[in-house]
Backbone bond lengths (Angstrom), bond angles and torsions (degrees), N, CA, C in turn:
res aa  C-N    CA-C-N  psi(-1)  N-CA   C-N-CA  omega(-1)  CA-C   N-CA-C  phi
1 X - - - 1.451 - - 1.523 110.41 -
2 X 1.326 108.35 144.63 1.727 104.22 175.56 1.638 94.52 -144.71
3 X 1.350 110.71 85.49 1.391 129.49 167.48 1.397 108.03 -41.87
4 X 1.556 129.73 -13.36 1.415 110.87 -172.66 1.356 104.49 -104.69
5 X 0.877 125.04 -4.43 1.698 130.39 174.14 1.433 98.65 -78.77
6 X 1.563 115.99 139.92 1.361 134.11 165.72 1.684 99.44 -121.12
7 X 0.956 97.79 159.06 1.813 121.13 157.58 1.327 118.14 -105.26
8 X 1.411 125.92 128.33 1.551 111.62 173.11 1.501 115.02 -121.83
9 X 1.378 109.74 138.49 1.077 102.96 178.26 1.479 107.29 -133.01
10 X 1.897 112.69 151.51 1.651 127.92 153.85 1.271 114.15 -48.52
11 X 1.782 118.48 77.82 1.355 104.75 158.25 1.380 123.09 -92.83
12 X 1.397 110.02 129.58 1.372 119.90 -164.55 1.871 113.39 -88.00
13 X 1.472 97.87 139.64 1.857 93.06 -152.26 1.832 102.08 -63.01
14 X 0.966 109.54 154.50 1.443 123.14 -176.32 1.611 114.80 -37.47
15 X 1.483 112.77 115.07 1.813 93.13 167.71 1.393 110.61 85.68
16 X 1.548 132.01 18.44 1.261 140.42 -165.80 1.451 110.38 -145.43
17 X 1.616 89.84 73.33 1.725 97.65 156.03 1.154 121.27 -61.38
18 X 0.860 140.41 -31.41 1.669 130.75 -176.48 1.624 110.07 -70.02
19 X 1.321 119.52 -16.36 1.390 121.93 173.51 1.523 107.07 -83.83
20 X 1.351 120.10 -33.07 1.154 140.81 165.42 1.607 109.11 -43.54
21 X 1.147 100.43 -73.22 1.534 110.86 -170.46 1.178 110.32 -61.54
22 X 1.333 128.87 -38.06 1.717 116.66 153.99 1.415 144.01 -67.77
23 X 1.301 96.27 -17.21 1.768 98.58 171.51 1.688 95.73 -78.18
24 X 1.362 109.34 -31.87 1.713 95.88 -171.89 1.452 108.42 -62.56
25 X 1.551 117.73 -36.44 1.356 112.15 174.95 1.728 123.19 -59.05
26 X 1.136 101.98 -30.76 0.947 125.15 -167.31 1.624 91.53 -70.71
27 X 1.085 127.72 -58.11 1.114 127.00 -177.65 1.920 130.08 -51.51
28 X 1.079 67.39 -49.16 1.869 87.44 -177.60 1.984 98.00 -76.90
29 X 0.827 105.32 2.76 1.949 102.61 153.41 0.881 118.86 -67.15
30 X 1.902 121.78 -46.25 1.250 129.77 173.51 1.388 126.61 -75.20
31 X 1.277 111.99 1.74 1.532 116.85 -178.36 1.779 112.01 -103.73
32 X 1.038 110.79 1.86 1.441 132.00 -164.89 1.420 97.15 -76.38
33 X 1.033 153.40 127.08 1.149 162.46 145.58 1.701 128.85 -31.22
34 X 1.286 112.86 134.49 1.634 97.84 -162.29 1.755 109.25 -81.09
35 X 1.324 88.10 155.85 1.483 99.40 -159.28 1.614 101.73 -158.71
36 X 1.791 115.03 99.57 1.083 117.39 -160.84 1.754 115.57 -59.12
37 X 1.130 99.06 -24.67 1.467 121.96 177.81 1.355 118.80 -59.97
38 X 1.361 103.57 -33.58 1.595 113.03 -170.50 1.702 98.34 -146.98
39 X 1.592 113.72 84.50 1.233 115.99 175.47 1.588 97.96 -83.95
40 X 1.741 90.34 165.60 1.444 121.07 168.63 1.257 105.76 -101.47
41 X 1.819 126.29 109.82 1.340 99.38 -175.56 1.994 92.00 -129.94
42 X 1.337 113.46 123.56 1.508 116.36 171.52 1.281 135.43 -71.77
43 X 1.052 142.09 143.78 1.747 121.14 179.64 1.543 91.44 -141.03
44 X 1.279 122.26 158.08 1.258 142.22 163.06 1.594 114.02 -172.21
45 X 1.247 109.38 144.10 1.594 142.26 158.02 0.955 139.74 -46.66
46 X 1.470 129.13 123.28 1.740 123.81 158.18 1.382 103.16 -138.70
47 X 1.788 93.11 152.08 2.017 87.62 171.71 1.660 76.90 -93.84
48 X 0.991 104.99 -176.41 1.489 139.95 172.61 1.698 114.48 -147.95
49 X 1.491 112.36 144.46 1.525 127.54 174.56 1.310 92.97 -95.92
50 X 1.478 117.40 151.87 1.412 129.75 155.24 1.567 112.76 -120.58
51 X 1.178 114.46 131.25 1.342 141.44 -146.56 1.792 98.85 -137.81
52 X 1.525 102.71 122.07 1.498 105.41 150.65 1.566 106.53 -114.58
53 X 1.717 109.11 151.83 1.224 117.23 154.14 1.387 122.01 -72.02
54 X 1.990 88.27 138.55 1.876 92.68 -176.54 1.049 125.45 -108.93
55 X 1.883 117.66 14.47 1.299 127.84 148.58 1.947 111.36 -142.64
56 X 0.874 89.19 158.42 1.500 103.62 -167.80 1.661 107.76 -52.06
57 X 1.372 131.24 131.59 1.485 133.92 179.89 1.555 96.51 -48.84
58 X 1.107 106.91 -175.91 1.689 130.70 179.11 1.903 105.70 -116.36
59 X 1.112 116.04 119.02 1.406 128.90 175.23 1.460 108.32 -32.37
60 X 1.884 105.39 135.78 1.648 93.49 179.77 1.041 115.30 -78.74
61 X 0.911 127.04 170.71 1.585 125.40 175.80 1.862 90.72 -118.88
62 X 1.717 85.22 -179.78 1.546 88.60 -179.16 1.903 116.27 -94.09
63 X 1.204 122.51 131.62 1.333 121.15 -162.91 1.632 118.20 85.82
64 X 1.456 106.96 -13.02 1.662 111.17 -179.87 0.922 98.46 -83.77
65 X 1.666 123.61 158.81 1.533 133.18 140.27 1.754 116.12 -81.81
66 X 1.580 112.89 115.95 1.536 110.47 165.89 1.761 118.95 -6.08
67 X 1.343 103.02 121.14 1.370 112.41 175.87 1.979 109.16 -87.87
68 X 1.030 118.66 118.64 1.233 134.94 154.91 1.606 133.12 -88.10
69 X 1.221 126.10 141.47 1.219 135.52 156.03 1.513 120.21 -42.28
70 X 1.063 122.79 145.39 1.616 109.11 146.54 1.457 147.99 -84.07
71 X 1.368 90.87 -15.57 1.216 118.46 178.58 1.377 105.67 -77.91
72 X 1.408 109.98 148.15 1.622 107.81 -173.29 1.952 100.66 -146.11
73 X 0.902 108.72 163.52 1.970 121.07 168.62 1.764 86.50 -112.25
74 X 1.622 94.50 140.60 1.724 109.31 -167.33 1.694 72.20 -111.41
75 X 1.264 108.00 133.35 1.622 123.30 162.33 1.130 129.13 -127.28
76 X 2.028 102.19 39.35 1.821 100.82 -179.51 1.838 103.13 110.76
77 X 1.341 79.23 -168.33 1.859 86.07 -178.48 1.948 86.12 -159.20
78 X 1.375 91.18 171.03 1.160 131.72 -170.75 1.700 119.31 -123.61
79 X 1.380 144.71 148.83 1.394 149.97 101.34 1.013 121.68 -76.34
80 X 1.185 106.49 124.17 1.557 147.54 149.79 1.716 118.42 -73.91
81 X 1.694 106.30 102.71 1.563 99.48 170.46 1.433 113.66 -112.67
82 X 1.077 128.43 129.43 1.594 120.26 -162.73 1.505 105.07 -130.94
83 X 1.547 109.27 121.00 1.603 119.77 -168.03 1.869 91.95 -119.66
84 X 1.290 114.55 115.41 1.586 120.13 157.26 1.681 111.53 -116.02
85 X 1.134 102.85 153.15 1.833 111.37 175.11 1.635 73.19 -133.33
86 X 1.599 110.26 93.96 1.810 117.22 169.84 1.591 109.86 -66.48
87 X 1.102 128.58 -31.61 1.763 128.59 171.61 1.438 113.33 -74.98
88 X 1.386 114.56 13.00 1.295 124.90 174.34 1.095 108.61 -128.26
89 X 1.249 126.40 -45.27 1.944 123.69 164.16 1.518 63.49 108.32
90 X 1.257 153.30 59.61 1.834 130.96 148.64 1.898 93.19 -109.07
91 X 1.178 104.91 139.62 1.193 105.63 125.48 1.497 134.97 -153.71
92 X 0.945 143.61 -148.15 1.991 144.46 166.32 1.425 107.71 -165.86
93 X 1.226 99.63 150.10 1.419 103.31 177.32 1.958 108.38 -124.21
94 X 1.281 132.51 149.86 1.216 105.21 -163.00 1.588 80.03 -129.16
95 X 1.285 131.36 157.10 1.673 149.06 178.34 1.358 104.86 -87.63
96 X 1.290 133.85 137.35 1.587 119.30 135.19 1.805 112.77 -139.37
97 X 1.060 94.93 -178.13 1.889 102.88 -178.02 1.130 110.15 -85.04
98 X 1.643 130.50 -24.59 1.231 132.44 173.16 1.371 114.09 -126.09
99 X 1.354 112.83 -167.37 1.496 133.15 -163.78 1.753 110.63 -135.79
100 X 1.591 120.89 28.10 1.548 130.78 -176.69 1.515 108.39 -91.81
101 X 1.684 110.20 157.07 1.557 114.37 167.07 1.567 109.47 -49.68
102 X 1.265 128.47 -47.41 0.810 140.62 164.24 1.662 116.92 -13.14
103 X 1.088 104.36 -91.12 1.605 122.42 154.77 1.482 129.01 -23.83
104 X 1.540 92.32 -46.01 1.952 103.66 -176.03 1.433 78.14 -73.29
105 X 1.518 139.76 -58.83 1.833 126.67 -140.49 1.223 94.49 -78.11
106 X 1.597 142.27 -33.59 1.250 132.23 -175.15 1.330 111.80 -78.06
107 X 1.098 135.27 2.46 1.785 148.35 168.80 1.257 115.11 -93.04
108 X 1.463 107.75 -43.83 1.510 120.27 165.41 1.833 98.97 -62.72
109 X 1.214 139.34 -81.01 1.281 149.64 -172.82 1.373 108.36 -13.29
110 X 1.117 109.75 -85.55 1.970 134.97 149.37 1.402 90.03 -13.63
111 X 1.246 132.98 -102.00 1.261 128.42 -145.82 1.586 111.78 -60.80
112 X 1.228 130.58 -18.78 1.298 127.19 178.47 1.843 102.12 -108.83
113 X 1.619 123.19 -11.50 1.416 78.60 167.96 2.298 97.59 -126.52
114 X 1.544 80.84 60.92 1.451 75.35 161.73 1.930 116.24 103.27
115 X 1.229 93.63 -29.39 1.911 84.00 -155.57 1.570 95.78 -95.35
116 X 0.881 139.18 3.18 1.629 128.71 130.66 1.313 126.92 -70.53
117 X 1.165 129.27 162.70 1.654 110.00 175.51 1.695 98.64 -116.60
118 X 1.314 89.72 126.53 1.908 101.61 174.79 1.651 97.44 -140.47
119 X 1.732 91.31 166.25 1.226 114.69 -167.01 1.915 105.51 -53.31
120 X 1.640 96.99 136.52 1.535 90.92 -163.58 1.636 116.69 -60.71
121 X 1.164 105.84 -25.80 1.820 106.52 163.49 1.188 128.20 -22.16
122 X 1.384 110.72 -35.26 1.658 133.31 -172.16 1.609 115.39 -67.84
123 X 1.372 95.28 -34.19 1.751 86.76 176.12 1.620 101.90 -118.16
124 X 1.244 114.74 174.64 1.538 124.58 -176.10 1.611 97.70 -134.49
């Protein structure tokens, strides 16, 4: 058992085909066949915490998993922007200090006029 693993899933609210009918579209994007011309390329988000340890782990042993503290030093946060075209094996991930529209359009910008590097399909 590994109680810390979840599964997540799109449950769609009760009685709502129309939510239906868009995840299916949604779906069948990914079934589309690759086509350098016309990539599939995904992006999604995370903030992230940055955390130092404030005492030293505990030695592994053999068959153990690393012992940690609980205690932690909070050192900020992070964005995470993450662009893959998976039928291409590309992806990038881009850093920032915050989590604003701002941020999402200048990631978007970059990736469509060039200053990331993605699969050349992407621009015309």
């Amino acid at each position: 058992m590994k109680p810390w693993q979840k599964k997540m899933w799109c449950i769609p609210p009760k009685q709502n085909a129309e939510f239906v009918c868009a995840m299916e579209n949604v779906l069948e994007v990914y079934q589309r066949p690759y086509t350098l011309a016309v990539p599939v390329v995904c992006m999604d988000e995370a903030s992230k915490q940055l955390v130092a340890e404030t005492r030293a782990p505990l030695p592994v042993a053999p068959g153990q998993p690393p012992g940690f503290d609980y205690e932690y030093e909070r050192c900020g946060t992070a964005n995470l922007f993450m662009f893959t075209e998976p039928l291409a094996g590309w992806r990038h991930v881009g850093v920032t200090d915050r989590r604003t529209r701002t941020d999402w359009a200048e990631q978007i910008r970059e990736l469509l006029d060039g200053i990331i590097p993605a699969p050349s399909g992407l621009r015309s």
